[in-house]
C-alpha positions in Angstrom: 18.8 -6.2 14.9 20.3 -3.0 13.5 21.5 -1.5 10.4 22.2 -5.1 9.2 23.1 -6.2 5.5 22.4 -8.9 3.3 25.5 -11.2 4.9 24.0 -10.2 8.7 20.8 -11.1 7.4 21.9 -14.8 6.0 22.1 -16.8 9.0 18.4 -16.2 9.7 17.7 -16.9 6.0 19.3 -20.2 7.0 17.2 -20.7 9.8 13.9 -20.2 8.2 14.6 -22.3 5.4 15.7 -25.6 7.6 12.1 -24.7 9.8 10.0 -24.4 6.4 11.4 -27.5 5.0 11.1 -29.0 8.5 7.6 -28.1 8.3 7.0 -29.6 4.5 7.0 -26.4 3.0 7.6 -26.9 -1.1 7.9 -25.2 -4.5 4.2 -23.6 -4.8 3.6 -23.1 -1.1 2.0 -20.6 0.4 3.3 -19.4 3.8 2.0 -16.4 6.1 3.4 -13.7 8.1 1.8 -12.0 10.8 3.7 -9.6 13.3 5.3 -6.0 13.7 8.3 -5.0 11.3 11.3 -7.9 12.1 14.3 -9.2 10.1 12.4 -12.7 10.7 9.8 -11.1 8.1 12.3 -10.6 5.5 14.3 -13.7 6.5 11.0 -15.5 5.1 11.3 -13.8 2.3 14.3 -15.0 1.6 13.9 -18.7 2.5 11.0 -18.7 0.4 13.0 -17.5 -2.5 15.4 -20.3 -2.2 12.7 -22.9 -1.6 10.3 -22.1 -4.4 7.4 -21.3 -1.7 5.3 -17.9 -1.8 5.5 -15.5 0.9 1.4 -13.6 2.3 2.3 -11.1 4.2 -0.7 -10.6 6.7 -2.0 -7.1 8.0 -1.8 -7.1 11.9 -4.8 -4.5 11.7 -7.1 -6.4 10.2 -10.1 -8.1 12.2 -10.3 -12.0 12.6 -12.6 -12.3 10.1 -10.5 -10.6 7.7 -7.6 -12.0 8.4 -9.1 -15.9 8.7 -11.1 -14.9 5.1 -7.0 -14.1 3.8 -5.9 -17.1 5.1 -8.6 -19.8 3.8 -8.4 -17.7 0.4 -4.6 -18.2 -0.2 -4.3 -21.3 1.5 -1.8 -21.1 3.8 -0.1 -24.0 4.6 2.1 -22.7 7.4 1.6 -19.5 9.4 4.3 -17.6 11.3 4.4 -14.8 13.5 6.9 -12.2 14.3 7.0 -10.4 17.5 3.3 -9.7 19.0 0.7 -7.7 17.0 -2.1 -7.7 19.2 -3.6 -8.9 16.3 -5.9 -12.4 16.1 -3.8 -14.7 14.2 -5.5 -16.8 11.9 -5.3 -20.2 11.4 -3.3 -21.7 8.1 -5.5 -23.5 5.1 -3.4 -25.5 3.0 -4.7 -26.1 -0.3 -3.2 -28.4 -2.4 -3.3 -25.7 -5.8 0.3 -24.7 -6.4 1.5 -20.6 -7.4 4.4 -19.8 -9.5 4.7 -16.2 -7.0 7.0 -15.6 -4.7 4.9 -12.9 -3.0 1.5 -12.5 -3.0 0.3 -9.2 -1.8 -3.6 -8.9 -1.0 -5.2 -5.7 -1.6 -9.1 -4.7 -1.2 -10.8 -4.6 -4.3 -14.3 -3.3 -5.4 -16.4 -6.0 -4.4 -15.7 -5.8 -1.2 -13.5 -8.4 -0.5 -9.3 -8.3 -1.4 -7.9 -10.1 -4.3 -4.3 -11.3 -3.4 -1.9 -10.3 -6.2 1.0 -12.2 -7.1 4.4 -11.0 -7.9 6.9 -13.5 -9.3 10.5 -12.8 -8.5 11.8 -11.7 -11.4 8.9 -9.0 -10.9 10.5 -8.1 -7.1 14.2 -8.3 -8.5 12.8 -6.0 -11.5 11.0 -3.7 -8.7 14.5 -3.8 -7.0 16.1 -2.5 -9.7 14.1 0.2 -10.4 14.2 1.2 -6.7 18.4 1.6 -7.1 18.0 3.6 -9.6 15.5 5.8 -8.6 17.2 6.7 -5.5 20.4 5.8 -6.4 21.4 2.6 -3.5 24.6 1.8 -2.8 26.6 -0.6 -0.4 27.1 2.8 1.3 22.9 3.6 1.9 21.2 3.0 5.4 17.4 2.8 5.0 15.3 3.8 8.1 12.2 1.6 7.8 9.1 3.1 9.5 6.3 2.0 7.3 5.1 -1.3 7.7 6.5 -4.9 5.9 3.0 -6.0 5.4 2.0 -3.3 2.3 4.6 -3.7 -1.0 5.3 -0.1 0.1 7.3 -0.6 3.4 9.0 -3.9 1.8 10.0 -3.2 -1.8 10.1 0.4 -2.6 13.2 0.7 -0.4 13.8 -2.4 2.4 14.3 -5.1 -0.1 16.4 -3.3 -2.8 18.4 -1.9 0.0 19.2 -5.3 1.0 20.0 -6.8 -2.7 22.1 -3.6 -3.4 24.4 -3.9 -0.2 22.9 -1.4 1.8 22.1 -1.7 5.2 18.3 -1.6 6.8 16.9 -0.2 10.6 13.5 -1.6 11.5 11.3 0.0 13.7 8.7 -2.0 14.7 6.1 0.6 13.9 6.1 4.2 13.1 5.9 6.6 16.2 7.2 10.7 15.7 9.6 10.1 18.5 11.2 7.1 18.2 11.9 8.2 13.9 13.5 11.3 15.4 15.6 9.5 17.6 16.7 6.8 15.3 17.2 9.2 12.5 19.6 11.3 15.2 21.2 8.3 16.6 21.7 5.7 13.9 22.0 8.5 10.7 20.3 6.7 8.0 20.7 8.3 4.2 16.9 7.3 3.1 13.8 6.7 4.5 10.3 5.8 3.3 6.7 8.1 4.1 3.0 8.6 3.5 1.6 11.5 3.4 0.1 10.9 7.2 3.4 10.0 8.5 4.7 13.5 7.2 2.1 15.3 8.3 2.7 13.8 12.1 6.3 14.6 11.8 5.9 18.1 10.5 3.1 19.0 13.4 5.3 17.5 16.2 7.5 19.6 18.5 10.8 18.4 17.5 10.6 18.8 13.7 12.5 22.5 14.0 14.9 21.3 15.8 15.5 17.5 15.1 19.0 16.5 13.1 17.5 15.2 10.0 20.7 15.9 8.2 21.6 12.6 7.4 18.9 12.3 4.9 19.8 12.8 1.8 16.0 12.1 0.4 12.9 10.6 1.6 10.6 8.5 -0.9 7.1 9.5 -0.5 3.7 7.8 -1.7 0.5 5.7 -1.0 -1.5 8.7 -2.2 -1.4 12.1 -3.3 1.0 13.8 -1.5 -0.1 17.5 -0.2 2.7 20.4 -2.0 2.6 22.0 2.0 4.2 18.4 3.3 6.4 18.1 0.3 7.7 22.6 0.7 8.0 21.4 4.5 10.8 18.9 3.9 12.5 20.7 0.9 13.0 23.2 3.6 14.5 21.3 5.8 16.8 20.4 2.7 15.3 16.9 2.2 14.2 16.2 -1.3 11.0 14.0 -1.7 11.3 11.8 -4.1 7.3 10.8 -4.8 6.5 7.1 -5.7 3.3 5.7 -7.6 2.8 2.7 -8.0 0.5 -0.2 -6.3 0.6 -4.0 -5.0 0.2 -5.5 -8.6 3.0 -2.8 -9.9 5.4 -4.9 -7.0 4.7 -1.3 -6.5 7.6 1.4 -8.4 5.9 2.3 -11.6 6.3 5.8 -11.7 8.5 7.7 -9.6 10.9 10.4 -9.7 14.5 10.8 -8.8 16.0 13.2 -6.5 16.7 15.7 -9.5 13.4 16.0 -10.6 11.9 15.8 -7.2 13.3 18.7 -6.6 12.7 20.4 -10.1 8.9 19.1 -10.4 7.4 18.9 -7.0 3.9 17.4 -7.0 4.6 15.5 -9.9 5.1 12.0 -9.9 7.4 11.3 -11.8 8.1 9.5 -15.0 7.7 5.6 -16.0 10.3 3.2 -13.8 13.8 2.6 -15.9 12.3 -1.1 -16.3 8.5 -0.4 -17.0 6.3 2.1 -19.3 3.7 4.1 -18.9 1.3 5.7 -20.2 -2.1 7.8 -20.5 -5.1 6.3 -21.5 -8.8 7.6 -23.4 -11.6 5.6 -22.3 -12.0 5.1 -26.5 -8.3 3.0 -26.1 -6.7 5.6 -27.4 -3.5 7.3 -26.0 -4.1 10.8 -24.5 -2.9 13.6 -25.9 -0.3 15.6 -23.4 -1.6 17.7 -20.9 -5.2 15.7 -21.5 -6.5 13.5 -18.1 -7.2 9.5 -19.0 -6.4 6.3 -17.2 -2.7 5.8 -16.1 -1.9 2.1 -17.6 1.8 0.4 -16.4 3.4 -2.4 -18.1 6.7 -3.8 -17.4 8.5 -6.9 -15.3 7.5 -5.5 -12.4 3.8 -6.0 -13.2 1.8 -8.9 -11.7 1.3 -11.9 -13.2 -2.4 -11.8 -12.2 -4.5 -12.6 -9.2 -4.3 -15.5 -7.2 -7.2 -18.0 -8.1 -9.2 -14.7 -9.8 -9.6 -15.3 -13.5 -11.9 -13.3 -14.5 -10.4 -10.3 -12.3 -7.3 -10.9 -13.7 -8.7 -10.5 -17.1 -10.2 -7.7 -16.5 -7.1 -5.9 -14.8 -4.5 -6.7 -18.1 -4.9 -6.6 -21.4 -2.3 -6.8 -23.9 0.5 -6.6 -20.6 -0.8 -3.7 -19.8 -2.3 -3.3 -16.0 -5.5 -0.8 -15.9 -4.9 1.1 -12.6 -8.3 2.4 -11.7 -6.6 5.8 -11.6 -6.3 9.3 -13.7 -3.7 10.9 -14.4 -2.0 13.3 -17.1 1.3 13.9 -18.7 3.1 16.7 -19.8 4.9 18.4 -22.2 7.9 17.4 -20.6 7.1 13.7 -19.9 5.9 14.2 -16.6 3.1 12.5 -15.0 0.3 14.1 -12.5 -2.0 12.2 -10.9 -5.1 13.9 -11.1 -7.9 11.6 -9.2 -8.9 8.0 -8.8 -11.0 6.7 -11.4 -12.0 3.7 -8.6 -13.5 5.0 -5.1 -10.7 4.1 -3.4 -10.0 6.0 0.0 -7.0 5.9 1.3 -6.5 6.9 4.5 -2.8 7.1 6.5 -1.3 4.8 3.9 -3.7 2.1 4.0 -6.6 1.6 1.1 -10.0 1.5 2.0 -12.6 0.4 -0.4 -16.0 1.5 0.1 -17.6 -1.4 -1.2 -16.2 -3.6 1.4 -17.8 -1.2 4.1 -20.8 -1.1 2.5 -21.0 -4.9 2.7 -21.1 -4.7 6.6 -23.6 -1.8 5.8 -26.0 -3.9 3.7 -27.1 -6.2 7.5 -27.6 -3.4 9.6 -31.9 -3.6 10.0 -33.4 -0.4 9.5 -31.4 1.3 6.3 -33.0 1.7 3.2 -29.9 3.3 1.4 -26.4 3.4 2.4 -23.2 4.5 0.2 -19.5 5.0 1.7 -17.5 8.3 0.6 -13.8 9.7 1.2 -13.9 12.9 3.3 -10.8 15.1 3.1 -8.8 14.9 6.7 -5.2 17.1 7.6 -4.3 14.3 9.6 -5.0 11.1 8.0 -5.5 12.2 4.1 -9.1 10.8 4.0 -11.1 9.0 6.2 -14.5 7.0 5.3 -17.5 8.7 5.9 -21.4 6.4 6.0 -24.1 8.3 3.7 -27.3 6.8 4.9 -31.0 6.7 4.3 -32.9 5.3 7.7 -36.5 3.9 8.4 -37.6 6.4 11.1 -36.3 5.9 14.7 -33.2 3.9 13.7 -30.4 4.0 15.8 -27.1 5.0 14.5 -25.4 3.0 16.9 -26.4 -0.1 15.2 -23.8 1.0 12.8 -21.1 1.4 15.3 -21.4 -2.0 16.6 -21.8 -3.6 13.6 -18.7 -2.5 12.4 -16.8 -4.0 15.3 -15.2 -6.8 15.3 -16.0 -7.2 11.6 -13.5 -4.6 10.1 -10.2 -3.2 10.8 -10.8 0.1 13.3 -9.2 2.4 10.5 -11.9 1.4 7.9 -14.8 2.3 10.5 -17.0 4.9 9.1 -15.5 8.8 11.2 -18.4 10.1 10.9 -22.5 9.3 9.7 -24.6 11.8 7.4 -28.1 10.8 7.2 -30.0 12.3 3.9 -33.6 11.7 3.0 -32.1 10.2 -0.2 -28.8 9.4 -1.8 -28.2 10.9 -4.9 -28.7 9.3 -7.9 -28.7 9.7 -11.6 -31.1 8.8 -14.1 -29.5 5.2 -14.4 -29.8 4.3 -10.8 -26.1 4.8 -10.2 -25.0 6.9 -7.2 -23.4 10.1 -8.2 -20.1 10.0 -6.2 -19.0 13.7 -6.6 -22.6 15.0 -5.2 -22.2 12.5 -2.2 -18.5 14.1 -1.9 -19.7 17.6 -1.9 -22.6 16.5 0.7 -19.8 15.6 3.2 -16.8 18.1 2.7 -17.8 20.0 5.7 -19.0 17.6 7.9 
């Protein structure tokens, strides 16, 4: 289905709500989605909306364990697919626990396994409406989505609020350079949705000098840091990039900026969402003065309400309303925020998060390693990619590593690369000093 609306988009609404009640689907239900991008997806959505029941959007890329760890973790009581994924599909859990959400997205967290977050609706319909006025949606938009439906990016920081402003929506099943230059040329969409990897693919491929991208009046851009070379690349080709930041418990616009300011501050992120604050903290609890680095902190209706079935986690994430991103940042004189570096060790990698502590998991029963830590490597393609720091008991293999890894993780989360040390370093505490391991892979 192309460049459908709201009103194309009912009738399959209709449909999925008679099959979820059909299946016994109630208020407080959880019910998965695995499969490529499809209206069926947001069809879900929808009918979950209108019955009460939560949408989990499932991450084709994940491994079986992974996915089957989501699924018992959530309790799904009903699973559906989309069109095939190659993926192993997991098999629903239903737990008799009932959630308030309407979406709960799962993202990796620091212990190495993901915490689901959940977003209520009047957190998505907040989200929404900071998405229309960030980039300005009308009934008269066409959004080109590329980026996948499973992350809060490719849903709801343009798809969804498309939808609920009137605009229409193109899915492609998955991002590939040629088919997003042909569908930008043939269908004309107004806006369309990137990560930094994406970009770079489109900038480095033959038909970006020549390709009709003239339709687009802006491109929102985010994930991660996005390079100034990828963003002077499309304000050439007179397309502003709007940059986004934000996460899955922000539902995920916090801060963002509009096409003006895109084009007057770029590498800045922005400023706070119209519906959400933000601001700079001190690691005293104090605010920052401008121009000093601290911990970016967002509060707002778009925030989570917590994690699903993680108390303590939850706890620890929000204080006061406030949600502690993990990440630092800076503001200006003139308001502006800068993201600066990630307080957490999170590596992200072609859109997709990657937490070293859940490689290091796999890491900790592979025989023969004595130490072991995981660090972000710099990469022109991909932004990062994870890189194994290891101390090994003579004559170990570094295949054992290799095989270890498969089957068990996602293939983008496999370690590009192995640096064996005589010893990790470590400060005086014990604690593994992050930049040093950093600087000991930056050229490998």
């Amino acid at each position: 289905m192309q460049g459908f609306d709201l009103p194309a988009l009912t009738p399959l609404i209709e449909a999925e709500e008679a099959l979820l009640r059909g299946e016994g689907i109630r208020a407080g239900d959880r019910v998965g989605w695995i499969g490529l991008n499809d209206p069926g997806m947001l069809a879900c959505l929808f009918a979950c909306e209108r019955i009460g029941a939560v949408l989990v959007p499932l991450n084709w890329r994940l491994a079986a364990e992974e996915l089957q760890w989501i699924a018992a973790d959530a309790g799904l009581a009903l699973l559906r697919e989309g069109p095939e994924s190659g993926a192993v599909t997991p098999h629903a859990m239903p737990s008799p626990a009932p959630c308030a959400a309407l979406l709960i997205g799962y993202t990796s967290g620091t212990t190495g396994r993901p915490k689901g977050a959940m977003l209520s609706r009047a957190a998505l319909h907040a989200n929404a409406e900071n998405a229309r006025r960030l980039f300005a949606l009308t009934p008269e938009d066409h959004v080109l989505t590329v980026l996948p439906l499973f992350h809060v990016g490719g849903l709801n920081i343009q798809t969804v609020p498309a939808l609920l402003a009137g605009a229409r929506v193109t899915l492609l099943p998955k991002f590939d350079p040629e088919g997003f230059f042909d569908a930008v040329e043939r269908l004309r969409p107004t806006l369309t949705l990137l990560v930094p990897a994406v970009m770079t693919a489109l900038v480095r491929h033959p038909r970006w000098a020549s390709a009709d991208l003239s339709s687009l009046r802006a491109i929102g851009a985010g994930s991660s840091e996005v390079p100034l070379p990828l963003i002077e690349a499309f304000h050439a080709r007179g397309i502003p990039v709007q940059q986004v930041y934000g996460m899955t418990e922000t539902s995920p616009i916090a801060i963002a900026q509009t096409r003006d300011e895109a084009l007057a501050a770029p590498g800045s992120i922005g400023t706070a969402a119209p519906l959400c604050e933000a601001r700079i903290v001190l690691p005293d609890g104090t605010g920052a003065p401008s121009g000093t680095p601290g911990e970016i902190e967002i509060r707002g209706a778009n925030v989570m309400t917590g994690y699903w079935a993680r108390p303590d986690a939850t706890a620890e994430a929000l204080h006061e309303g406030w949600f502690r991103t993990g990440d630092i940042g800076l503001q200006d004189e003139a308001g502006r925020f800068w993201f600066t570096d990630r307080l957490k060790r999170v590596i992200i990698s072609g859109g997709e998060n990657i937490y070293p502590a859940e490689l290091e998991r796999v890491l900790a029963e592979v025989p023969g390693l004595t130490e072991y830590a995981i660090i972000g490597r710099p990469d022109p393609r991909w932004g990062e990619v994870p890189v194994a720091v290891i101390v090994a008991e003579p004559g170990f293999n570094e295949a054992a590593i290799t095989a270890r890894f498969e089957a068990r993780l996602a293939r983008f989360k496999h370690p590009r690369a192995i640096l064996r040390v005589p010893a990790l370093p470590r400060t005086a505490l014990g604690k593994v000093q992050v930049e040093k391991l950093r600087a000991l892979t930056a050229g490998g």
